[in-house]
C-alpha positions in Angstrom: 136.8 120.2 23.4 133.6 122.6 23.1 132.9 126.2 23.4 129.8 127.9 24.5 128.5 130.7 23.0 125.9 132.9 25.2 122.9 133.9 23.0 122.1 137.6 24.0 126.2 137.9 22.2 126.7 135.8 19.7 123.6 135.0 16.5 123.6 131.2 15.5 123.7 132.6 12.4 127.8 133.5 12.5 128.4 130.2 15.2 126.6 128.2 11.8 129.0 130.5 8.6 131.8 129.7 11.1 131.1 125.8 11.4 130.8 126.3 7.3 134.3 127.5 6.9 136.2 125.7 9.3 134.6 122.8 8.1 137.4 121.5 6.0 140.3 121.9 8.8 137.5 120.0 11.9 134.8 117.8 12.5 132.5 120.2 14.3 128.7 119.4 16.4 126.9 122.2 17.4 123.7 122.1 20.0 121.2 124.4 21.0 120.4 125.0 24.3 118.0 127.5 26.2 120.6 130.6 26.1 124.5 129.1 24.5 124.8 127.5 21.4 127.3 124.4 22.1 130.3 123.9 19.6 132.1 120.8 20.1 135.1 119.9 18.2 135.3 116.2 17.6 137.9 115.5 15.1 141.0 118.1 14.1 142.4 117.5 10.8 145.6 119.4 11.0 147.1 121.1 13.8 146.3 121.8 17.5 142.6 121.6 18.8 143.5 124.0 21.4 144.8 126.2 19.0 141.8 125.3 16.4 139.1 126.0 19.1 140.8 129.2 20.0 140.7 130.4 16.1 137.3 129.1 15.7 136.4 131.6 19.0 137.9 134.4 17.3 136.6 133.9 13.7 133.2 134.0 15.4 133.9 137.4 17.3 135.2 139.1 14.1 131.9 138.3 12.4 130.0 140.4 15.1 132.4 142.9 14.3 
């Protein structure tokens, strides 16, 4: 399951902190490409991935806020 994150949005800098603190609930990849960072959730530890990936989405969002 992955989530793409525009560029001109979202700074790889709060898609990296946000890789850094769900770190301990998911096994997460991340990829650059010309204007989306790539997030891909390989491995869920607890819980839901749907769920995970949807909190992960947020998380991001509120550090833009």
């Amino acid at each position: 399951m992955e989530i793409k994150f525009n560029k001109e949005i979202y700074s790889l800098g709060a898609v990296k902190l946000a890789i850094k603190e769900f770190s301990e609930l998911a096994d997460i990849d991340i990829e650059q490409e010309q204007n989306y960072i790539r997030v891909k959730f390989i491995k869920v530890k607890e819980g839901d991935m749907a769920e995970m990936k949807d909190e992960f989405a947020n998380y991001v969002l509120g550090l833009h806020s």
